[in-house]
C-alpha positions in Angstrom: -3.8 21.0 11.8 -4.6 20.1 15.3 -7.8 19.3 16.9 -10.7 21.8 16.9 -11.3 24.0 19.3 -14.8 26.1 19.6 -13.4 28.9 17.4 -12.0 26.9 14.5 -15.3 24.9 14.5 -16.8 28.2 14.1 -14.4 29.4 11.5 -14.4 26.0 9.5 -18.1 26.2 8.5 -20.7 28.7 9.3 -24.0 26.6 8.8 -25.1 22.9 7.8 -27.9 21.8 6.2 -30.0 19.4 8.6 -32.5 17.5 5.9 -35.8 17.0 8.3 -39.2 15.4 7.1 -41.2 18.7 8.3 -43.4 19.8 4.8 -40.7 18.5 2.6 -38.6 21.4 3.3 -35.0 21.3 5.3 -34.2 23.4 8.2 -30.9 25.1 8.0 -29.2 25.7 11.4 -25.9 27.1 12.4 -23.0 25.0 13.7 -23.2 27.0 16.9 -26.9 26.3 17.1 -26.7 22.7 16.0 -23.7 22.1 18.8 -26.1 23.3 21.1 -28.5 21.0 20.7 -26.4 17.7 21.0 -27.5 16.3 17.6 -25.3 13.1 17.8 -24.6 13.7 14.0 -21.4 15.8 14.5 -20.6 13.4 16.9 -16.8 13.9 16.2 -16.6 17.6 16.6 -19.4 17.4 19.9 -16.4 15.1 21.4 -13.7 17.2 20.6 -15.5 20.2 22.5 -16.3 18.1 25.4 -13.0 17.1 25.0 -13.0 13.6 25.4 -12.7 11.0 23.5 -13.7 6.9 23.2 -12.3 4.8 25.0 -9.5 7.0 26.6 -7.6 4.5 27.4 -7.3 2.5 24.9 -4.0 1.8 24.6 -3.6 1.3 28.4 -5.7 -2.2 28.0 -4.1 -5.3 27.8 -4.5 -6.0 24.3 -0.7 -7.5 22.9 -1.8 -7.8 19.3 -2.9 -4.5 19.4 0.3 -3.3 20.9 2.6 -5.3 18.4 0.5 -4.3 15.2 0.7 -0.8 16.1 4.4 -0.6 16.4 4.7 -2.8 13.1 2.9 -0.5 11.7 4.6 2.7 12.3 7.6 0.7 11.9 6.7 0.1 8.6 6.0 3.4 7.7 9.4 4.9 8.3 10.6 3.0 4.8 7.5 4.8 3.5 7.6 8.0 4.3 9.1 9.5 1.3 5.8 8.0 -0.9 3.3 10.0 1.5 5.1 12.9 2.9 6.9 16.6 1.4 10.3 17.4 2.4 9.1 19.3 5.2 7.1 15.8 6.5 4.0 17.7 6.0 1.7 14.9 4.4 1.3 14.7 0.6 -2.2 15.6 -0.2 -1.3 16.8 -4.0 -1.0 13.0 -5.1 -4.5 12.8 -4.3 -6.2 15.9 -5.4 -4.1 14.7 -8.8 -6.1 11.6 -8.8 -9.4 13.2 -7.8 -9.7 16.9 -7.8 -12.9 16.6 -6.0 -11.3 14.7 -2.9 -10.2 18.3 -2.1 -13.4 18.9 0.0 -13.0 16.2 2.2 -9.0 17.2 3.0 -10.3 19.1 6.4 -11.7 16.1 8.3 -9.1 13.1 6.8 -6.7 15.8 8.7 -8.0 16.0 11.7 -9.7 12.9 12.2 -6.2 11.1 11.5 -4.5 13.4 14.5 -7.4 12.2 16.6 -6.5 8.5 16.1 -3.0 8.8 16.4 -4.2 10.8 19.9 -6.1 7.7 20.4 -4.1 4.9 19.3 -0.5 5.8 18.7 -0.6 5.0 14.6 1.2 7.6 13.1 -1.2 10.0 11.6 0.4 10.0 8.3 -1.1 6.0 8.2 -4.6 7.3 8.8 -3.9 10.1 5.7 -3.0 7.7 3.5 -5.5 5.1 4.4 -8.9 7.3 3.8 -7.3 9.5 1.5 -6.9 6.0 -0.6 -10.4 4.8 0.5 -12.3 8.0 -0.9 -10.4 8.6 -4.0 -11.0 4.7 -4.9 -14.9 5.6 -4.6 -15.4 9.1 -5.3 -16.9 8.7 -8.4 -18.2 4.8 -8.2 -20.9 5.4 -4.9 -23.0 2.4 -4.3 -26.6 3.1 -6.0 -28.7 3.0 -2.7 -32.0 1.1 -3.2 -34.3 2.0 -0.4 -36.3 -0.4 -0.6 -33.1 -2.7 0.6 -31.6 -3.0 4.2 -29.2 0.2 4.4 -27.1 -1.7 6.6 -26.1 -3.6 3.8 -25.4 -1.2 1.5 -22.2 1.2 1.2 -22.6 4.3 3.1 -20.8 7.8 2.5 -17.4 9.2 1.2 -15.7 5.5 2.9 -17.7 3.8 1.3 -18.0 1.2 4.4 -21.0 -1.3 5.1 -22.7 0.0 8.4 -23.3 -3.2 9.5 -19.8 -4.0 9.8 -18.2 -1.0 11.0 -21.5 0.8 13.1 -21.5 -2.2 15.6 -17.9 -1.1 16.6 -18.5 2.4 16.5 -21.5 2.2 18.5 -19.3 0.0 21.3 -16.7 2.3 21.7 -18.8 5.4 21.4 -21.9 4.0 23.8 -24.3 5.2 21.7 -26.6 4.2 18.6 -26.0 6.0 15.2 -27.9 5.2 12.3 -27.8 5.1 8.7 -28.2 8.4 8.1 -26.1 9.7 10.4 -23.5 7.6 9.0 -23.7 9.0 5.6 -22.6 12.4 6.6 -19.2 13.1 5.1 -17.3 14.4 8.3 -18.9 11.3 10.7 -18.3 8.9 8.0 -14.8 9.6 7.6 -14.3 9.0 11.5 -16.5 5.8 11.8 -14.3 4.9 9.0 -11.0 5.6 10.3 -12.2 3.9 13.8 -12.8 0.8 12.2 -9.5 0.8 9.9 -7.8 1.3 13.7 -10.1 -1.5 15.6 -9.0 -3.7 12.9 -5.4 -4.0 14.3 -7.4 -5.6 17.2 -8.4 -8.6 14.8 -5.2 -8.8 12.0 -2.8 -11.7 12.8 -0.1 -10.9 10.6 1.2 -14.8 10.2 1.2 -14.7 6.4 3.1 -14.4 3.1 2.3 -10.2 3.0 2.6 -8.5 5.9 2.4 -5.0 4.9 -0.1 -4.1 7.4 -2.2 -1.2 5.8 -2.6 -3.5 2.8 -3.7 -6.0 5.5 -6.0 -2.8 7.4 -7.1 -2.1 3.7 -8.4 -6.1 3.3 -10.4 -6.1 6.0 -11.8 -3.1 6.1 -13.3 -4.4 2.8 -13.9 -7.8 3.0 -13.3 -8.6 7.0 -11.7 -12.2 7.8 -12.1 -13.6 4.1 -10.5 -11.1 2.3 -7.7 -10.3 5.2 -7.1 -14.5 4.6 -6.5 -14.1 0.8 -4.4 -10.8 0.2 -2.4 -12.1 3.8 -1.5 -15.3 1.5 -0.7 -13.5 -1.5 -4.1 -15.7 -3.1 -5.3 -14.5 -6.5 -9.3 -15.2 -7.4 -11.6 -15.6 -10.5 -14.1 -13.5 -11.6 -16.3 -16.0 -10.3 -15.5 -15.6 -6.9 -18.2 -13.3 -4.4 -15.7 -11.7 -2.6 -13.8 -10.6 -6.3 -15.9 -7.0 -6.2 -14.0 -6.3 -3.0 -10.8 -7.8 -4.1 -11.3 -5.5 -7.3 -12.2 -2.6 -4.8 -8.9 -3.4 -2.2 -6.7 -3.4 -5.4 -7.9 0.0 -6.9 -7.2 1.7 -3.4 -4.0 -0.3 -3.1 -2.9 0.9 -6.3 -4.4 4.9 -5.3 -1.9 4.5 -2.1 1.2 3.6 -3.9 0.4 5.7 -7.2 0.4 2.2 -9.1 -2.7 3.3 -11.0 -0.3 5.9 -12.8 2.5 3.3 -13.0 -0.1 1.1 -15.1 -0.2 3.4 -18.1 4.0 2.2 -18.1 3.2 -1.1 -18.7 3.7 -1.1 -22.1 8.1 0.2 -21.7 7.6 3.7 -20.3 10.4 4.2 -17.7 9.0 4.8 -14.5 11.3 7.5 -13.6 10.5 8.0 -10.0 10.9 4.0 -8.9 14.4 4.7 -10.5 14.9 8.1 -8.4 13.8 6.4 -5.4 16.5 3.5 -5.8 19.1 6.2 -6.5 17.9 7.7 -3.2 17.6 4.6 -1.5 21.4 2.8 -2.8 23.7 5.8 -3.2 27.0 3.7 -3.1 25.8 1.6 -5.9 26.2 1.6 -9.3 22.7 2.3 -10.7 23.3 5.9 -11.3 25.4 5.3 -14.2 23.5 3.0 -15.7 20.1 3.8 -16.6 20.2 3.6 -20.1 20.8 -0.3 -19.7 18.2 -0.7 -17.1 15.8 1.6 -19.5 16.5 -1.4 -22.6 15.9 -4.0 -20.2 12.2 -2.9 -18.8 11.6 -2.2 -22.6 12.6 -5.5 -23.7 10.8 -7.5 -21.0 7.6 -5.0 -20.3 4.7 -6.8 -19.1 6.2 -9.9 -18.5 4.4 -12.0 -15.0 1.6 -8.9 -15.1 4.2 -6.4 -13.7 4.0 -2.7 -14.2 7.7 -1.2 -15.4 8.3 -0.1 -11.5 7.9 -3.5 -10.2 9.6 -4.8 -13.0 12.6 -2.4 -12.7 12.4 -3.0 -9.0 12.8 -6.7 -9.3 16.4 -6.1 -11.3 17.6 -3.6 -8.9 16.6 -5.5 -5.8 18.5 -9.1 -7.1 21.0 -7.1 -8.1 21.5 -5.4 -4.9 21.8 -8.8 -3.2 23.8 -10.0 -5.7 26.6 -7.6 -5.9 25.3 -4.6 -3.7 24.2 -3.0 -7.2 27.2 -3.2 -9.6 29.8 -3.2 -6.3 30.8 -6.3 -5.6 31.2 -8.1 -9.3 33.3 -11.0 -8.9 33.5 -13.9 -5.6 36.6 -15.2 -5.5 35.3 -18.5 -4.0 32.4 -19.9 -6.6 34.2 -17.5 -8.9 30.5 -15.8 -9.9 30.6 -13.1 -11.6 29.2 -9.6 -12.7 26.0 -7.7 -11.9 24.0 -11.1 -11.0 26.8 -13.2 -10.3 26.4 -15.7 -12.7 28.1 -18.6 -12.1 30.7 -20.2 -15.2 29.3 -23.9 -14.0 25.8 -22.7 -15.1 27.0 -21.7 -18.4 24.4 -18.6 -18.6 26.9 -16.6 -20.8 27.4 -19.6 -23.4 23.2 -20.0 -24.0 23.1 -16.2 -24.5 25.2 -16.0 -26.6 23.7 -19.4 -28.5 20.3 -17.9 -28.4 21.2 -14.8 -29.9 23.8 -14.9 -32.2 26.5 -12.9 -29.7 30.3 -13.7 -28.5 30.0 -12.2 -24.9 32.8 -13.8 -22.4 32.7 -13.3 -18.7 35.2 -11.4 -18.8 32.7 -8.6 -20.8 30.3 -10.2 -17.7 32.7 -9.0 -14.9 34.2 -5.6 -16.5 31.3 -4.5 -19.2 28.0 -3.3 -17.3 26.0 -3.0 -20.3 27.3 -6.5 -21.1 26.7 -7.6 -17.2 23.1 -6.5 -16.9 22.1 -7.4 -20.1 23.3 -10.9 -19.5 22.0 -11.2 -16.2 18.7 -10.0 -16.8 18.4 -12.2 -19.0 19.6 -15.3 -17.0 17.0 -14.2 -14.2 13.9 -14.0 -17.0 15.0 -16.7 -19.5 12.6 -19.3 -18.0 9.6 -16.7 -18.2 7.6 -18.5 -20.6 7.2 -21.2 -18.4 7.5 -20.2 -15.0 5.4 -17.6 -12.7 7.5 -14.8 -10.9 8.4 -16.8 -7.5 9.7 -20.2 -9.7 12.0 -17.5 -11.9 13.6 -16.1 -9.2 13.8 -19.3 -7.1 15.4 -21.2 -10.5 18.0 -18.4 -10.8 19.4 -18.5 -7.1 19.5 -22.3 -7.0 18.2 -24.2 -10.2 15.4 -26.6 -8.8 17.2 -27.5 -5.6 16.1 -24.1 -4.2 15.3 -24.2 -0.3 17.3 -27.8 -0.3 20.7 -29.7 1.1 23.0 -27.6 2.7 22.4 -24.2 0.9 18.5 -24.1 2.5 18.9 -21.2 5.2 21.1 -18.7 2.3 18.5 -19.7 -0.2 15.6 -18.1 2.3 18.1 -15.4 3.2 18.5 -14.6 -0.4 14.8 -14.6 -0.4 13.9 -12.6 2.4 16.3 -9.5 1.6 15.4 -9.7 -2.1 11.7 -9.4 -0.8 13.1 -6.5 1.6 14.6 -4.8 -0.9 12.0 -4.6 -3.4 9.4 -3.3 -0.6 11.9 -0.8 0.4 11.6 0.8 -3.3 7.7 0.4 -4.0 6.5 0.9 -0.1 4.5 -2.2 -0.9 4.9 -5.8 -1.5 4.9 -5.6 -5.2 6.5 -8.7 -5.8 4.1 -11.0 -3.6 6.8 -12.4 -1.8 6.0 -11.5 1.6 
């Protein structure tokens, strides 16, 4: 769908209802009419037949952060395309309409509003998509009662669901004009406000911190500004007690909309979340996952739940230390430390002699090395045995290196060992899953 020219306008909705304060009754006008008359409220389709557009040069200013964020962004996308897009790279608008049937309606201006951003800033339209197609489904059914008797500015407006007086200030500066309320509530403005402020945002995001997936980051502020950005960028947690936890609530629901983690939460409880395991097939064909799901199936079953993971996080955590352990099942013995197996577990740490301690069995490691079911059970377990005690970043830092992890000599493989595990494990999800930035 590309931007609207006078016919399609024409095509894409005969009349609109304009409410007006004239005997109680509303005046119903055509588009044709209402374009006529330069009412400011289809401000989006009034620019597209004047055909300009704010700020035309936008990306021509100086503005480096800008500049960087955007090409992180997209950059970022590519390993996420597959989440959001069809096989013909069309965007995915059935994963929505699935969540909220009723999100259907509004499909028309996400669409082209989203080609008019990337038009204005470069960010792959698919970004935009995702973003408000997120936002709306989060709220479609939970609008903010209005109380007019309240500042309306202070109050969540429309489908986005945005406060106008955090994201009307901006609109009004780029647009050089003065929108109210009102105006602000109507579906097809308030899905571009909205999208204008996600993009503006990239103008004020320093991404310096533990996450750096950058439309969680656009998603933060959006609903929380500075305060929120500063706790999802650190990977922070807050109490119920906390004033900014009804955003934090609201950020996570759309997060988990994006990613289709809301329907990944009903696997908590063992359910094998098949398409996390499709995508790692996808993503690692030389390993050796394919022939072993039925072992990766026990081990999600056995340790569901465990450090408040969903099954896909937790079956991406095994495949992603397994991956940089021994490139998924490949690479099963090191010659040098002598390691061993799907985790590399290590005969000094004597991993195989507690298992088999704790639970009554005789494994060796040479079952470790030549035995997969043997290898990832084992291994598994040597990554989760301290679960009981430790959060999810200890547990994995206690199986690379014990406590001395980030230490001595082995400091800058440690981090390594960190930072692919943490690529990995975004590669499969499309999201930091794992907090580990």
């Amino acid at each position: 769908m590309d931007l609207l020219d006078n016919q399609s306008i024409d095509n894409t909705q005969e009349t609109i209802n304009q409410k007006e304060q004239q005997g109680g009754s509303q005046r119903e006008i055509s588009r044709r009419d209402f374009l006529k008359l330069g009412v400011k409220t289809t401000l989006p389709l009034a620019l597209y037949l004047a055909g300009c557009r704010p700020k035309d040069n936008i990306i021509e200013e100086e503005d480096s952060l800008l500049r960087k964020n955007v090409s992180d962004l997209n950059n970022q996308f590519v390993f996420k395309k597959d989440i959001f897009l069809n096989s013909d790279l069309s965007f995915n608008y059935a994963q929505f309409t699935e969540e909220q049937p009723n999100f259907e309606e509004y499909i028309q201006h996400v669409d082209s509003f989203s080609i008019e951003i990337e038009k204005q800033y470069a960010i792959n339209r698919g970004i935009m998509k995702a973003l408000s197609s997120s936002i709306i489904c989060a709220n479609i059914n939970n609008w903010e009662s209005i109380d007019n008797s309240k500042n309306l500015n202070q109050q969540r407006a429309g489908v986005m669901q945005f406060y106008p007086s955090n994201v009307l200030p901006v609109v009004n500066r780029l647009l050089k004009s003065i929108y109210s309320t009102e105006e602000a509530n109507i579906p097809e403005n308030n899905i571009y406000f909205g999208l204008l402020y996600l993009a503006e945002s990239l103008k004020q995001i320093k991404n310096n911190g533990k996450n750096t997936d950058l439309m969680n980051l656009m998603l933060a502020y959006y609903y929380g500004g500075e305060p929120l950005l500063s706790i999802v960028k650190s990977n922070q947690d807050i109490d119920d007690n906390h004033y900014l936890k009804p955003n934090y609530n609201l950020y996570n629901r759309t997060v988990g909309i994006m990613y289709g983690k809301d329907t990944a939460e009903t696997e908590i409880k063992g359910e094998f979340p098949e398409q996390t395991w499709t995508r790692i097939l996808d993503l690692f064909p030389s390993s050796n996952f394919k022939d072993n799901k039925q072992n990766f199936k026990k081990q999600i079953n056995k340790y569901s739940g465990t450090f408040q993971l969903n099954s896909a996080e937790l079956l991406t955590m095994f495949a992603s230390v397994a991956m940089v352990e021994s490139s998924g099942g490949v690479n099963k013995y090191n010659t040098g430390s002598q390691a061993t197996g799907w985790y590399q577990l290590l005969p000094s740490a004597k991993h195989v002699e507690d298992y088999n301690s704790i639970h009554g069995t005789n494994y060796t490691y040479e079952q470790v090395h030549h035995n997969d079911e043997v290898s990832i059970e084992v291994g598994v377990w040597a990554l989760m045995r301290y679960r009981d005690r430790m959060n999810l970043h200890e547990s994995l830092k206690f199986f690379k290196a014990g406590g001395l992890f980030g230490t001595g000599a082995h400091q800058s493989e440690d981090y390594t060992w960190w930072r692919n595990v943490s690529s990995y494990s975004q590669s499969i999800l499309g999201y930091d899953g794992l907090r580990m930035g």
